[in-house]
Every structure is written in structure tokens, then in C-alpha cells.
N, CA, C and O atoms as CSV, one atom per row, in Angstrom:
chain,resi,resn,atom,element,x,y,z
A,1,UNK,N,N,178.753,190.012,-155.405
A,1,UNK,CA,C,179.923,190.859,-155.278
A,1,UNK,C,C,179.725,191.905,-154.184
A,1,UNK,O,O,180.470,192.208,-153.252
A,2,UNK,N,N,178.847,192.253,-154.443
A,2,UNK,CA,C,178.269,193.447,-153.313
A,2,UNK,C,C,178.333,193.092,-151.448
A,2,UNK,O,O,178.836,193.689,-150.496
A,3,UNK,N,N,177.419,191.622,-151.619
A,3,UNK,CA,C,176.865,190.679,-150.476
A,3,UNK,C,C,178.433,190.523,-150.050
A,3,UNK,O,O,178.659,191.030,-148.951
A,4,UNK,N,N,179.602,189.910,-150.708
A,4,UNK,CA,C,181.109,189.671,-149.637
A,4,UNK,C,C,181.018,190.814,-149.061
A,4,UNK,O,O,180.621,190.628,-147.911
A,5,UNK,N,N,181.256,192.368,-149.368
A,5,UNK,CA,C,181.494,193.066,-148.829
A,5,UNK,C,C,180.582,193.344,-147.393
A,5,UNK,O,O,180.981,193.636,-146.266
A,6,UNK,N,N,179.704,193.209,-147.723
A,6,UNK,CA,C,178.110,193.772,-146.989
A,6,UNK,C,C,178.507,192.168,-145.372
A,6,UNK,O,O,178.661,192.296,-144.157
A,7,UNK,N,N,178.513,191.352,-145.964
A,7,UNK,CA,C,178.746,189.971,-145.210
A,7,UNK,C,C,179.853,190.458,-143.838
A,7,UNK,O,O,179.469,190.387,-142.671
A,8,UNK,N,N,181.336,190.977,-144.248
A,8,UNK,CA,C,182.178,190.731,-143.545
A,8,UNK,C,C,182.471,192.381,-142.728
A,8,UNK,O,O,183.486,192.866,-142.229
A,9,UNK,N,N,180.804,192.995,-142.915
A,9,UNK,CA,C,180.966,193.717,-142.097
A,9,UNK,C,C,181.061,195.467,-142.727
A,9,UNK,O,O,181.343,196.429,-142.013
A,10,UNK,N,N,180.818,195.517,-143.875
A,10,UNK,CA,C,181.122,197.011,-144.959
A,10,UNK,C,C,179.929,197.564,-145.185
A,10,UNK,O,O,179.190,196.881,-145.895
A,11,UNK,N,N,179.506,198.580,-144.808
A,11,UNK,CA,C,178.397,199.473,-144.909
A,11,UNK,C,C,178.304,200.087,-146.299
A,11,UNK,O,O,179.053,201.029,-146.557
A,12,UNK,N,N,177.335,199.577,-147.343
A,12,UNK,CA,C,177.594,200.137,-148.465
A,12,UNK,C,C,177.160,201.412,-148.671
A,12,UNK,O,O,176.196,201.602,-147.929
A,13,UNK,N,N,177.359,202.184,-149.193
A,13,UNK,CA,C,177.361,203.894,-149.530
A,13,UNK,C,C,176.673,203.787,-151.208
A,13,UNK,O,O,177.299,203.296,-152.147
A,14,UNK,N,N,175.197,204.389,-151.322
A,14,UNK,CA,C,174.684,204.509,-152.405
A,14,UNK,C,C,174.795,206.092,-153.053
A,14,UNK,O,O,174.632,206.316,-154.252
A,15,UNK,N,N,175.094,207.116,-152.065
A,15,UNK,CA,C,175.066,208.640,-152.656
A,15,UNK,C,C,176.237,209.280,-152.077
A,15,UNK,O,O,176.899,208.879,-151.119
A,16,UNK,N,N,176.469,210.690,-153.025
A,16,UNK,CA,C,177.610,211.478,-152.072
A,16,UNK,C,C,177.017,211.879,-150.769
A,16,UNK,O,O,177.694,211.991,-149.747
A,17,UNK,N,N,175.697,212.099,-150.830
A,17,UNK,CA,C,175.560,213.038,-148.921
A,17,UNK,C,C,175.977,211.683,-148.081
A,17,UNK,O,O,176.465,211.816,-146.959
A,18,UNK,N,N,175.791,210.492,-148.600
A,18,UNK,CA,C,176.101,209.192,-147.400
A,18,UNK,C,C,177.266,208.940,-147.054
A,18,UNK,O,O,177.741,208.658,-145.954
A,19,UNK,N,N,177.889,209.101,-148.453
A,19,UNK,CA,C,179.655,209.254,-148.556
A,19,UNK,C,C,179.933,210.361,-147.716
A,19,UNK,O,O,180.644,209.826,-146.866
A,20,UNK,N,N,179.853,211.378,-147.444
A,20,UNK,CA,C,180.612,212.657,-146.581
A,20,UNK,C,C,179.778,212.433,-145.573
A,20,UNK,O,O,180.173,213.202,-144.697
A,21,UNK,N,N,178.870,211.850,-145.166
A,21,UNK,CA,C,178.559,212.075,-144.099
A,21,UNK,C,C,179.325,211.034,-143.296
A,21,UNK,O,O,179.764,211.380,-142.199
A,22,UNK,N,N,179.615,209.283,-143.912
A,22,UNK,CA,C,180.413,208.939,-142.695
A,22,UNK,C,C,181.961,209.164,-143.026
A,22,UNK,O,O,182.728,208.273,-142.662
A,23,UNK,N,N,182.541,210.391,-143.751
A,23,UNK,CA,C,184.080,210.384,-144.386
A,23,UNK,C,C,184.453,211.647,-143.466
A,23,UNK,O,O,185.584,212.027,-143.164
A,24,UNK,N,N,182.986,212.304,-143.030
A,24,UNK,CA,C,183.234,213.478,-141.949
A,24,UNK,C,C,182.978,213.724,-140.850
A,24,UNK,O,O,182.737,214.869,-140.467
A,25,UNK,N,N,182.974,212.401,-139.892
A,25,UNK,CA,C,183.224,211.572,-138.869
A,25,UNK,C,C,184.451,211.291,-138.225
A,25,UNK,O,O,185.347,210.715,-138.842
A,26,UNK,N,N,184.593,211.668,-136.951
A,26,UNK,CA,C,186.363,211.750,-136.335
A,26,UNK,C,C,186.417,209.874,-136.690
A,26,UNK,O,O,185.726,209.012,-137.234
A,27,UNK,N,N,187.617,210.005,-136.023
A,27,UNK,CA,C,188.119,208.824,-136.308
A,27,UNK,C,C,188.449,207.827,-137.366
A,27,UNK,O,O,188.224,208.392,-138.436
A,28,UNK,N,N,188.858,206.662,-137.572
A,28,UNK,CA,C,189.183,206.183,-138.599
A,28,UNK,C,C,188.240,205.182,-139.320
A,28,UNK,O,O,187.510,204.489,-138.611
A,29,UNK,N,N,188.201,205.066,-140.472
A,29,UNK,CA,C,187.207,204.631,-141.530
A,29,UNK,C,C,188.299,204.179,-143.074
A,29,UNK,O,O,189.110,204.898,-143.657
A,30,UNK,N,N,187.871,202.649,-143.381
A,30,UNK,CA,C,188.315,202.203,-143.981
A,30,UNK,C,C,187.195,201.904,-145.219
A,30,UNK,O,O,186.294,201.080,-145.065
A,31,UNK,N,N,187.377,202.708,-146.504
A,31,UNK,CA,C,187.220,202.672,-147.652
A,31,UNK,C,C,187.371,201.618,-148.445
A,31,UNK,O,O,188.568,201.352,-148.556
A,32,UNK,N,N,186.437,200.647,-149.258
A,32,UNK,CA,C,187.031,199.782,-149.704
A,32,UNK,C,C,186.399,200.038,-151.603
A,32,UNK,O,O,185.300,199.502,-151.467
A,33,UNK,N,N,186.422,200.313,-152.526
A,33,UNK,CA,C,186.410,200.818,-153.510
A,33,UNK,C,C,185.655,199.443,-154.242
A,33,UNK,O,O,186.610,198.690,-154.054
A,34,UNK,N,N,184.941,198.825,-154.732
A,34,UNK,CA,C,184.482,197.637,-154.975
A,34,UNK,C,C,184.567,197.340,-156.358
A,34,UNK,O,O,184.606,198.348,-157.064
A,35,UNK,N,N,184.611,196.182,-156.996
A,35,UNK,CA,C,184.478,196.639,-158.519
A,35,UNK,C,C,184.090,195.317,-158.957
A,35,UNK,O,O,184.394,194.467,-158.120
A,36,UNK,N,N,183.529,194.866,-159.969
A,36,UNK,CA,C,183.339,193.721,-160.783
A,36,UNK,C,C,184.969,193.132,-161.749
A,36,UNK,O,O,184.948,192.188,-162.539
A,37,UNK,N,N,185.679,193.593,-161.564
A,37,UNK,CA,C,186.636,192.823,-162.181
A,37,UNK,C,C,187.549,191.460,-161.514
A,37,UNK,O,O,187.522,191.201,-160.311
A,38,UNK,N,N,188.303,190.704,-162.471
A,38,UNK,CA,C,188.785,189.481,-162.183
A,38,UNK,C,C,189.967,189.739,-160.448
A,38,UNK,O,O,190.101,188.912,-159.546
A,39,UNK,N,N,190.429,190.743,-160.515
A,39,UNK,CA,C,191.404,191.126,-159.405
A,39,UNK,C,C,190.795,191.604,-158.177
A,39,UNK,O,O,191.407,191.722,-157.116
A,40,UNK,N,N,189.668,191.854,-158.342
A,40,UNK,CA,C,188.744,191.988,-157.439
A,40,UNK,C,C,187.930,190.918,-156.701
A,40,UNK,O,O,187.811,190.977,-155.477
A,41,UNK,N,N,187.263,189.756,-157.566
A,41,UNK,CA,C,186.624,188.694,-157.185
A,41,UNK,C,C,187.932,187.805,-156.625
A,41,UNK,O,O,187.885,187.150,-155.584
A,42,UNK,N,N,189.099,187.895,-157.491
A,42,UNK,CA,C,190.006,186.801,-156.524
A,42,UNK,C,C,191.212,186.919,-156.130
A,42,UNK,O,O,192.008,185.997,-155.950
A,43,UNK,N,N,191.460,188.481,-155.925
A,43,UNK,CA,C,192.432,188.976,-155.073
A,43,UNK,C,C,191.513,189.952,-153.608
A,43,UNK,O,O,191.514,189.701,-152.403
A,44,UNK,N,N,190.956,190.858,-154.231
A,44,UNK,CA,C,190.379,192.554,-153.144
A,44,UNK,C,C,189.540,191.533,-152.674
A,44,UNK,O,O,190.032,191.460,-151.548
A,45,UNK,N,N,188.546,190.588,-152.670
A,45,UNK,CA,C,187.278,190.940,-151.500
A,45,UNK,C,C,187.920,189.570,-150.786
A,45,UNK,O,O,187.508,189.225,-149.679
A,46,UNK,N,N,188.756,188.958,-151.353
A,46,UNK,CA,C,189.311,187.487,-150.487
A,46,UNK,C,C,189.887,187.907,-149.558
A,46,UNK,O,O,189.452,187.969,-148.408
A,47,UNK,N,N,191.146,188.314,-150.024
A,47,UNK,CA,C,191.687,189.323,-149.081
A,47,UNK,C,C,191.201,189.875,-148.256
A,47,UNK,O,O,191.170,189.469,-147.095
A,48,UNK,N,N,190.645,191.067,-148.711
A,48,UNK,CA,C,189.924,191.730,-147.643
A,48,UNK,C,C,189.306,191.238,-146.460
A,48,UNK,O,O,189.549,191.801,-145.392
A,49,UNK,N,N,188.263,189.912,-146.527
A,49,UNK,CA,C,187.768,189.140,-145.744
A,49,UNK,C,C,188.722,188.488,-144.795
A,49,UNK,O,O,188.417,188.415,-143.604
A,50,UNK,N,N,189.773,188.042,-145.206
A,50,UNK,CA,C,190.931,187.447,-144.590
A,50,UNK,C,C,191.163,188.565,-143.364
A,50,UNK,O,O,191.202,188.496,-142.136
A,51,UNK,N,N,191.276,189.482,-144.216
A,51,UNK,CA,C,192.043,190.827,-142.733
A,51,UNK,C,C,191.008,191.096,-141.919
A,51,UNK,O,O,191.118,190.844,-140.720
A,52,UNK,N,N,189.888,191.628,-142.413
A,52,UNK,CA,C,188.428,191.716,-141.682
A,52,UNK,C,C,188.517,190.562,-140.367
A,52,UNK,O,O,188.664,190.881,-139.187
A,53,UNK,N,N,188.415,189.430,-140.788
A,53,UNK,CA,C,188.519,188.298,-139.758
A,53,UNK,C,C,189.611,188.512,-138.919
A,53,UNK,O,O,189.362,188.357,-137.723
A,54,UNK,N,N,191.023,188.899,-139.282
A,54,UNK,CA,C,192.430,188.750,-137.883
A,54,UNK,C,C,192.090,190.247,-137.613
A,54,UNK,O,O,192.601,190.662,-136.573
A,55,UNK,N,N,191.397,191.093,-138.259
A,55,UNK,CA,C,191.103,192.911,-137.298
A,55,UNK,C,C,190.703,192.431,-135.868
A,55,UNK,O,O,191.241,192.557,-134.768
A,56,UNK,N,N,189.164,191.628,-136.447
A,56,UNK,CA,C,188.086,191.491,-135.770
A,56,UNK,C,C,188.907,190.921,-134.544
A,56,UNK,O,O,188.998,191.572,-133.503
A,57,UNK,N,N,189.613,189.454,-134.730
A,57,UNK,CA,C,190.759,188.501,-133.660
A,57,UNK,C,C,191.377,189.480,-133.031
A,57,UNK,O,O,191.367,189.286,-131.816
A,58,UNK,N,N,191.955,190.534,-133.374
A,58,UNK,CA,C,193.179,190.936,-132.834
A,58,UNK,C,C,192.598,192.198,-132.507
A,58,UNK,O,O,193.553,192.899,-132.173
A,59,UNK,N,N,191.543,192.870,-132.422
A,59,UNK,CA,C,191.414,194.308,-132.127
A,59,UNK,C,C,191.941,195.379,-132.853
A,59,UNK,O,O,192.338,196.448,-132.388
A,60,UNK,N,N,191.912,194.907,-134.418
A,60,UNK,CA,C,192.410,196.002,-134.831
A,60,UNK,C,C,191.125,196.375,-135.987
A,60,UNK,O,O,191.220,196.531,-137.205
A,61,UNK,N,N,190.387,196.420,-135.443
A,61,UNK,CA,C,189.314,197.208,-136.260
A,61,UNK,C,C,189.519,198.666,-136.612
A,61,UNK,O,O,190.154,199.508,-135.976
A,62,UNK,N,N,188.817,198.806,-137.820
A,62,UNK,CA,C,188.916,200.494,-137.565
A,62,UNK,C,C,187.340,200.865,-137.545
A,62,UNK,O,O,186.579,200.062,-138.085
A,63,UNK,N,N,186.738,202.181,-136.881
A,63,UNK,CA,C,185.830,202.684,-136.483
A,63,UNK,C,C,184.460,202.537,-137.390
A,63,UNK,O,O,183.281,202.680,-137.067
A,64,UNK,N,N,185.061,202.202,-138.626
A,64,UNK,CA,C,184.036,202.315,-139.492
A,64,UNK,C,C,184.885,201.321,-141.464
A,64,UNK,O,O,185.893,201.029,-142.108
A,65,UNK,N,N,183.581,201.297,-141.401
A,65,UNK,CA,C,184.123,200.289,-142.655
A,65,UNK,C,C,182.849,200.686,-144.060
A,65,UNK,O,O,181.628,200.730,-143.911
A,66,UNK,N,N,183.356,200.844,-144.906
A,66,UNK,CA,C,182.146,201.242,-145.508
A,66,UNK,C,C,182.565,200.741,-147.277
A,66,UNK,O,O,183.685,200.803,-147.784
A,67,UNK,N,N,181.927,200.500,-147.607
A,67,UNK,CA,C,182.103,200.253,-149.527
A,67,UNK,C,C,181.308,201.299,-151.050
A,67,UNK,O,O,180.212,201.789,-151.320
A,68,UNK,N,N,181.696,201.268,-151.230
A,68,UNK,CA,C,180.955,201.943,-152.928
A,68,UNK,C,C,181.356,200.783,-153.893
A,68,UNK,O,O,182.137,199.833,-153.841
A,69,UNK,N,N,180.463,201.293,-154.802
A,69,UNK,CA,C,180.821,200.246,-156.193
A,69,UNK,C,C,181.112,201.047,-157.198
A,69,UNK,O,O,180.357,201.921,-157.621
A,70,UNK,N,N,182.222,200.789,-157.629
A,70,UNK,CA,C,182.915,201.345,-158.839
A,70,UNK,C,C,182.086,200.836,-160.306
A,70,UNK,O,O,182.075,199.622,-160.513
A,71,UNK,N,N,181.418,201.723,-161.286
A,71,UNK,CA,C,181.158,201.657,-162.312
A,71,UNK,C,C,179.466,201.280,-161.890
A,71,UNK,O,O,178.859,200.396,-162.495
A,72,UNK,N,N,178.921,201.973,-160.930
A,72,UNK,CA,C,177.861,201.725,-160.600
A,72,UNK,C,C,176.975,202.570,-159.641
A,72,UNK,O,O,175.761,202.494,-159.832
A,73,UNK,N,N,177.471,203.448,-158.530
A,73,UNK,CA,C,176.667,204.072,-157.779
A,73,UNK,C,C,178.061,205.536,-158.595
A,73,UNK,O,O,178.708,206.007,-157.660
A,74,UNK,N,N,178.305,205.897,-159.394
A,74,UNK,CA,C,179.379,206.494,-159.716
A,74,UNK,C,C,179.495,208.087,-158.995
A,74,UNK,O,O,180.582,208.611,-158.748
A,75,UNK,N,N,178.241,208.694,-158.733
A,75,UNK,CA,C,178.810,209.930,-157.815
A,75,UNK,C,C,178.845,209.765,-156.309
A,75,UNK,O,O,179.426,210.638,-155.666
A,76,UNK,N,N,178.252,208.675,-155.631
A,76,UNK,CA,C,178.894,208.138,-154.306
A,76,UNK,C,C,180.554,207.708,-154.518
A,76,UNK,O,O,181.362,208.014,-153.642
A,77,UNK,N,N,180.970,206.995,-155.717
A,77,UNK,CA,C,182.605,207.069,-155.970
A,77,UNK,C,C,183.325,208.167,-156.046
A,77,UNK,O,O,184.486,208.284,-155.655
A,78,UNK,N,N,182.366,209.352,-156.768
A,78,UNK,CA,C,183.616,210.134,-157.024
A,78,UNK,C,C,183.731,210.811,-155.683
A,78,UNK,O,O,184.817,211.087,-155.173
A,79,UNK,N,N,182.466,211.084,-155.092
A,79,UNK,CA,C,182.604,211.303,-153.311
A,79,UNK,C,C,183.693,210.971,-152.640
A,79,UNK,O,O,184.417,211.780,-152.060
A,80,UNK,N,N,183.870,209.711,-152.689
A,80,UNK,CA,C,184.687,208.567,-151.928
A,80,UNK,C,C,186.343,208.861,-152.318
A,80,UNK,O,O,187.225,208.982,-151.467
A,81,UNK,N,N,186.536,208.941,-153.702
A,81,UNK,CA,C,187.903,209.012,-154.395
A,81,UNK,C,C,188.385,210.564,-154.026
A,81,UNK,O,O,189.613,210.622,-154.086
A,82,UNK,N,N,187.756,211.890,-153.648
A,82,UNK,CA,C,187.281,213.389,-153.144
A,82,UNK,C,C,188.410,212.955,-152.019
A,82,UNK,O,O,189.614,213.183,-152.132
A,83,UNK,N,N,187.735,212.240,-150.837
A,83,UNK,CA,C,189.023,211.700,-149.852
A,83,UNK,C,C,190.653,211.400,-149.811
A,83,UNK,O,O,191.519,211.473,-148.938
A,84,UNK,N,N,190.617,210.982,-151.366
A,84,UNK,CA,C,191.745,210.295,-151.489
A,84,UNK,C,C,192.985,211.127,-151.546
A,84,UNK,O,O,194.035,210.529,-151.311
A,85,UNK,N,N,193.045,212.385,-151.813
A,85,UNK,CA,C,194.194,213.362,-151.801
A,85,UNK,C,C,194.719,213.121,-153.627
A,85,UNK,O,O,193.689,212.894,-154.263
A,86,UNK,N,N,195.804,213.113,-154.444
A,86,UNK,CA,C,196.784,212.567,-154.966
A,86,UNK,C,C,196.931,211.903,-155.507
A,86,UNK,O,O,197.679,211.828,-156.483
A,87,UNK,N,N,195.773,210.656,-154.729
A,87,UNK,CA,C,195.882,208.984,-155.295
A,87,UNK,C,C,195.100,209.188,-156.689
A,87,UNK,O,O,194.258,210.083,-156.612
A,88,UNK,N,N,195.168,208.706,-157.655
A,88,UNK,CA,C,194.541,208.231,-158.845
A,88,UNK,C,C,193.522,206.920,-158.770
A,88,UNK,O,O,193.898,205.819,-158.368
A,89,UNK,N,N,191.716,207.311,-159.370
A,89,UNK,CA,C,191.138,206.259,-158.990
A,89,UNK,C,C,191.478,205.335,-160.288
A,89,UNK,O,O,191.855,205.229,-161.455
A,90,UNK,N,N,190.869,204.577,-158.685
A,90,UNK,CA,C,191.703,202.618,-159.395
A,90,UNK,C,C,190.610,201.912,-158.798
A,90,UNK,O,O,190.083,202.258,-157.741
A,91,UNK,N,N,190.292,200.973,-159.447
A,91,UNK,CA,C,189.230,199.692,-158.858
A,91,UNK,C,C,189.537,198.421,-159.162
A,91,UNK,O,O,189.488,198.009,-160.321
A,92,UNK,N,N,189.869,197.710,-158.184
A,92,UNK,CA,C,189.378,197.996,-157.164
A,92,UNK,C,C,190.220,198.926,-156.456
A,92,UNK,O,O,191.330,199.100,-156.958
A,93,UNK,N,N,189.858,199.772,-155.061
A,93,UNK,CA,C,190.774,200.535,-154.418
A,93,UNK,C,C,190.783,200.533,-152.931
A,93,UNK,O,O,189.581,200.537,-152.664
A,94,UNK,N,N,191.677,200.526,-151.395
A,94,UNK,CA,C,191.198,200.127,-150.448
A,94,UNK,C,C,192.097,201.783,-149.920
A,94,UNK,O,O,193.162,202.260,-150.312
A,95,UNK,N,N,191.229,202.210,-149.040
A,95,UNK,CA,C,191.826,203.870,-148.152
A,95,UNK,C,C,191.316,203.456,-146.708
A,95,UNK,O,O,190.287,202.873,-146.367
A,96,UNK,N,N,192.443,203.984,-145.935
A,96,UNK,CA,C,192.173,204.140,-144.910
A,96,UNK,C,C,192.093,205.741,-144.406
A,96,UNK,O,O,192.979,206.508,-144.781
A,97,UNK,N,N,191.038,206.209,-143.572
A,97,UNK,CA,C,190.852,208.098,-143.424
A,97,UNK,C,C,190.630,207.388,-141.935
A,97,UNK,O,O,190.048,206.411,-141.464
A,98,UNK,N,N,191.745,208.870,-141.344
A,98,UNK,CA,C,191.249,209.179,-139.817
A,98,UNK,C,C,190.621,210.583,-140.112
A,98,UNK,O,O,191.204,211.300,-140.925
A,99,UNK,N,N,189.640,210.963,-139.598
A,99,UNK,CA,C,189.158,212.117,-139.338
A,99,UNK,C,C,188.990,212.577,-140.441
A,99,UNK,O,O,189.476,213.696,-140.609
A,100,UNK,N,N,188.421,212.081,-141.360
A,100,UNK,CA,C,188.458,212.335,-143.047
A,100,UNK,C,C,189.632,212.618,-143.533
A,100,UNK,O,O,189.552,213.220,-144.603
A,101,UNK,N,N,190.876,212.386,-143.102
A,101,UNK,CA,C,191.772,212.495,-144.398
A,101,UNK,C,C,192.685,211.447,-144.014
A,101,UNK,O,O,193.003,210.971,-142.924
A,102,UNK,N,N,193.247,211.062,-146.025
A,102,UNK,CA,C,193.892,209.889,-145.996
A,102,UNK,C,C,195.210,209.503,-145.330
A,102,UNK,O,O,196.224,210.185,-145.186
A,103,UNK,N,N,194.996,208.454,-145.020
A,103,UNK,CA,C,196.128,208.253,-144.210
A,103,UNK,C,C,196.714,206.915,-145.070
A,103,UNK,O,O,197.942,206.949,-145.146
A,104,UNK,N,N,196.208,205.957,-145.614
A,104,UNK,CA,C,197.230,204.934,-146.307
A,104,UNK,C,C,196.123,204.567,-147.324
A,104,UNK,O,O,194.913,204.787,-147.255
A,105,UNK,N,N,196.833,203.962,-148.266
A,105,UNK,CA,C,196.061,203.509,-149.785
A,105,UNK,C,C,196.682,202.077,-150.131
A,105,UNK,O,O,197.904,201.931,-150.104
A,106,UNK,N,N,195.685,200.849,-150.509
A,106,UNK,CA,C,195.744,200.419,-151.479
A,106,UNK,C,C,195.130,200.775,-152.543
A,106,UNK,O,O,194.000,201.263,-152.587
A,107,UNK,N,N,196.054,200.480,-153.715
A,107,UNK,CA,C,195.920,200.930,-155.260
A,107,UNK,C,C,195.692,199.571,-155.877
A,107,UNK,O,O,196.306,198.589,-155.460
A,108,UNK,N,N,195.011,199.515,-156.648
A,108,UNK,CA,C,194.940,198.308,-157.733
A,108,UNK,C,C,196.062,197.973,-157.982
A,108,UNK,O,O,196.176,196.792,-157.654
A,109,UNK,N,N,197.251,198.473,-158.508
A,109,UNK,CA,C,198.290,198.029,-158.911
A,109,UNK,C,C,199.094,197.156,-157.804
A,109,UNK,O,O,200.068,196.550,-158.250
A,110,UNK,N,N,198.798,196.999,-156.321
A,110,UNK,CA,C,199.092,196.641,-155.396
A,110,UNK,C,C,197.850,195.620,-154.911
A,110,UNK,O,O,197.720,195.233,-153.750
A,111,UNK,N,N,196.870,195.221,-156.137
A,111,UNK,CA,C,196.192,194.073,-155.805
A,111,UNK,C,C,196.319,193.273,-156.939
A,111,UNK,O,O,196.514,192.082,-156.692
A,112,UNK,N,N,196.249,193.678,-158.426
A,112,UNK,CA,C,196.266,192.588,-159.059
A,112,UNK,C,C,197.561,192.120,-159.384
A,112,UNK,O,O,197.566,191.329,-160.327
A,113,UNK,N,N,198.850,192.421,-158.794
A,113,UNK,CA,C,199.946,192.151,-159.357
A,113,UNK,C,C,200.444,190.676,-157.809
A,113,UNK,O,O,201.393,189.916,-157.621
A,114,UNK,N,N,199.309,190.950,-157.182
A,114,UNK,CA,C,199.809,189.829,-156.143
A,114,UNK,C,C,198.393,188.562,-155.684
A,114,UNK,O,O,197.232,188.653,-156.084
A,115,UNK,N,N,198.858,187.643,-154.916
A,115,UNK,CA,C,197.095,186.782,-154.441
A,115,UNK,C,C,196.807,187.418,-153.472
A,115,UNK,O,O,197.525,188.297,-152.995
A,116,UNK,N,N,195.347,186.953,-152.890
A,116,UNK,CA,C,194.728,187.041,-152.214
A,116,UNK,C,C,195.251,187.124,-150.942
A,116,UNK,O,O,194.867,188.100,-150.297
A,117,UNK,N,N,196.226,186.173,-150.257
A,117,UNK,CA,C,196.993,186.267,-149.052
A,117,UNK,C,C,197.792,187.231,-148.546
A,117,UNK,O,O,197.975,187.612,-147.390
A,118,UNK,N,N,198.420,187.704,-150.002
A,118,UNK,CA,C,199.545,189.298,-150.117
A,118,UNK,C,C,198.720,190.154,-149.412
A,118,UNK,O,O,198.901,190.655,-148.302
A,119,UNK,N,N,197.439,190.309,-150.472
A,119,UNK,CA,C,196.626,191.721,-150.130
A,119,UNK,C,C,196.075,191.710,-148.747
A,119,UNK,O,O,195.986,192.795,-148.173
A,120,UNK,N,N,195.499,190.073,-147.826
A,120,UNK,CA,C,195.030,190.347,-146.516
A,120,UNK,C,C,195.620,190.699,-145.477
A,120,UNK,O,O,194.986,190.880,-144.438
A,121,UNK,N,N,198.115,190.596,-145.991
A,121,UNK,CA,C,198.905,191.268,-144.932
A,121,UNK,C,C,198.912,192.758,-145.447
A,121,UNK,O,O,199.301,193.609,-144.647
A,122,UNK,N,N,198.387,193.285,-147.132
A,122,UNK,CA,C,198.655,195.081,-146.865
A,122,UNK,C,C,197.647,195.419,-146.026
A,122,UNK,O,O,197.687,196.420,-145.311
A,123,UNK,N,N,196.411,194.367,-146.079
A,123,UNK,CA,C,195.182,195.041,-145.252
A,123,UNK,C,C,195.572,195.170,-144.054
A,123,UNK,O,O,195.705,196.199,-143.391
A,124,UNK,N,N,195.795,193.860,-143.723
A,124,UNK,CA,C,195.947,193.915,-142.243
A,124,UNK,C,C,197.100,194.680,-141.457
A,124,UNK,O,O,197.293,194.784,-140.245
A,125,UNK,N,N,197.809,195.186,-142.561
A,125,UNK,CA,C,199.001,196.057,-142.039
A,125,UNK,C,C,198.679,197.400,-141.983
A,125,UNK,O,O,199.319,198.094,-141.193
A,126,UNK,N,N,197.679,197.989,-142.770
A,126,UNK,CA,C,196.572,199.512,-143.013
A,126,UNK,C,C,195.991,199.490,-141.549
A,126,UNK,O,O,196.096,200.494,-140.845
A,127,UNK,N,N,195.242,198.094,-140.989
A,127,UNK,CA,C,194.395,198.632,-140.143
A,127,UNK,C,C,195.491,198.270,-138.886
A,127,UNK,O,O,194.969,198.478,-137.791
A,128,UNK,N,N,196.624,197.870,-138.816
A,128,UNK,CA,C,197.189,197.336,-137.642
A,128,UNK,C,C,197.424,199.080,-137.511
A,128,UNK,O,O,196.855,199.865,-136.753
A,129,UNK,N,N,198.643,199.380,-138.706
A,129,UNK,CA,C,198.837,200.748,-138.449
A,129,UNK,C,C,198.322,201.938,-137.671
A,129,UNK,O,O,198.933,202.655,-136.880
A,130,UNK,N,N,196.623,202.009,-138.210
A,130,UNK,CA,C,195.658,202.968,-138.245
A,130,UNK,C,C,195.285,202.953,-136.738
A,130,UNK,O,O,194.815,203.921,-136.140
A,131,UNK,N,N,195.561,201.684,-136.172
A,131,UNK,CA,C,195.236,201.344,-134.614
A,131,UNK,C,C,195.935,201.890,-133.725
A,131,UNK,O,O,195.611,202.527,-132.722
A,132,UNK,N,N,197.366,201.476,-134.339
A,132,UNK,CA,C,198.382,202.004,-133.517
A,132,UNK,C,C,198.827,203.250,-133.641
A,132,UNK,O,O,199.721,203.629,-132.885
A,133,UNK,N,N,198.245,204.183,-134.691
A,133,UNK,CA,C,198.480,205.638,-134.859
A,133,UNK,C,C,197.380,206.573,-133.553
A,133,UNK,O,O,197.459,207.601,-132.880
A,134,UNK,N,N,196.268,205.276,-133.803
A,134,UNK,CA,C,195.219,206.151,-132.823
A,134,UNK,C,C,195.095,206.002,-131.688
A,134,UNK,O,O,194.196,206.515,-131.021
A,135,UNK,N,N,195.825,205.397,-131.338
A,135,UNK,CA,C,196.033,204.248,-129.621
A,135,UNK,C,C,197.602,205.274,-128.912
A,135,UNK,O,O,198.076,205.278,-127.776
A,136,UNK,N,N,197.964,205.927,-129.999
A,136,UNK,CA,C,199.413,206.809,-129.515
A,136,UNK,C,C,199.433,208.110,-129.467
A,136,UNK,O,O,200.458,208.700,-129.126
């Protein structure tokens, strides 16, 4: 579970000083909230991989990519969720931060209620966005 993330390119985050240190970094950084549940193994990291791959195609990476594990490194999460403004934590959960603050959220409720293909156009629509916010 860990290894998809780590594979397609996600820097995992084991503590809060690791968490703020790359969340307080200019530019944009995409959060991906990790978790052991069923909506996670076959909606969030499929997905995710899907968008990861057309970022990578299309240049729409964002600056930084990084993961935590929900119900497991738990004060590197609450670090991570600290970012989130508003949002309510959810796991799995996907944020996008420019300059440490949030700029778009997937929420769980916006992964397990759809497949795997849904979630790789919100991804890929977070980081198309995040590109074109920082490119303007």
C-alpha cells in the first residue's frame, strides 16, 4: 500500500518536522493522505497513478508530491491535515498547497462514491489547475 504510492513518485512523510518542512516550501505540493481501506486500494492509489502518469505526459506536475499514512504515522497526519484549512480529515484524502496553503481538496466522499477513472480526472484536474494557476 505504501510501495504504489512511493512507486509513482510520492515522498513519504514519517514525522511532523518532515511534514512542515516540505508544506513550508514555495510552490505547489500535492498531499496525498494514504489509508488501508477498500476505497483506497481500488479507487485513491489507482487513480492517483493514472493522473501521476498524464501529469508526468503532459507537464502538469506539481513541485512536490509527498504521502502520510492515515492510522499509522498519526502525528505526521495531523501535521499534514494542519494544512488543510476547514476541510474535515478523511482517508483516504488528496490536497493540493501552493506555498503552504490549500488550494483544492479531494475528500473521501469524492473517492469512494465513484471508480478509479472518476478520481484520475479530479486528480488530474487538481494538478492541471495548480499548473495553470502558477504558469499565470
Amino acid at each position: 500500500m505504501r510501495d504504489e504510492a512511493i512507486e509513482i513518485g510520492f515522498k513519504e512523510l514519517y514525522t511532523p518536522e518532515e511534514v512542515n518542512s516540505e508544506l513550508s516550501k514555495e510552490g505547489t505540493t500535492f498531499v496525498f493522505v494514504n489509508s488501508v481501506c477498500g476505497c483506497a486500494a481500488g479507487k485513491a492509489r489507482p487513480g492517483l497513478a493514472a493522473a501521476i502518469n498524464w501529469a508526468k505526459e503532459n507537464n502538469y506536475m506539481p513541485d512536490r508530491l509527498i504521502t502520510v499514512f492515515a492510522g499509522m504515522e498519526k502525528d505526521a497526519v495531523s501535521a499534514a491535515r494542519s494544512y488543510f484549512g476547514e476541510y474535515p480529515p478523511s482517508s483516504p484524502q488528496m490536497a493540493m498547497l501552493k506555498d503552504g496553503k490549500i488550494v483544492n481538496m479531494i475528500e473521501r466522499l469524492d473517492i469512494e462514491n465513484n471508480d478509479a477513472h472518476t478520481v484520475a480526472n479530479k486528480v488530474a484536474y487538481v494538478l492541471k489547475s495548480a499548473k495553470e494557476t502558477q504558469e499565470a
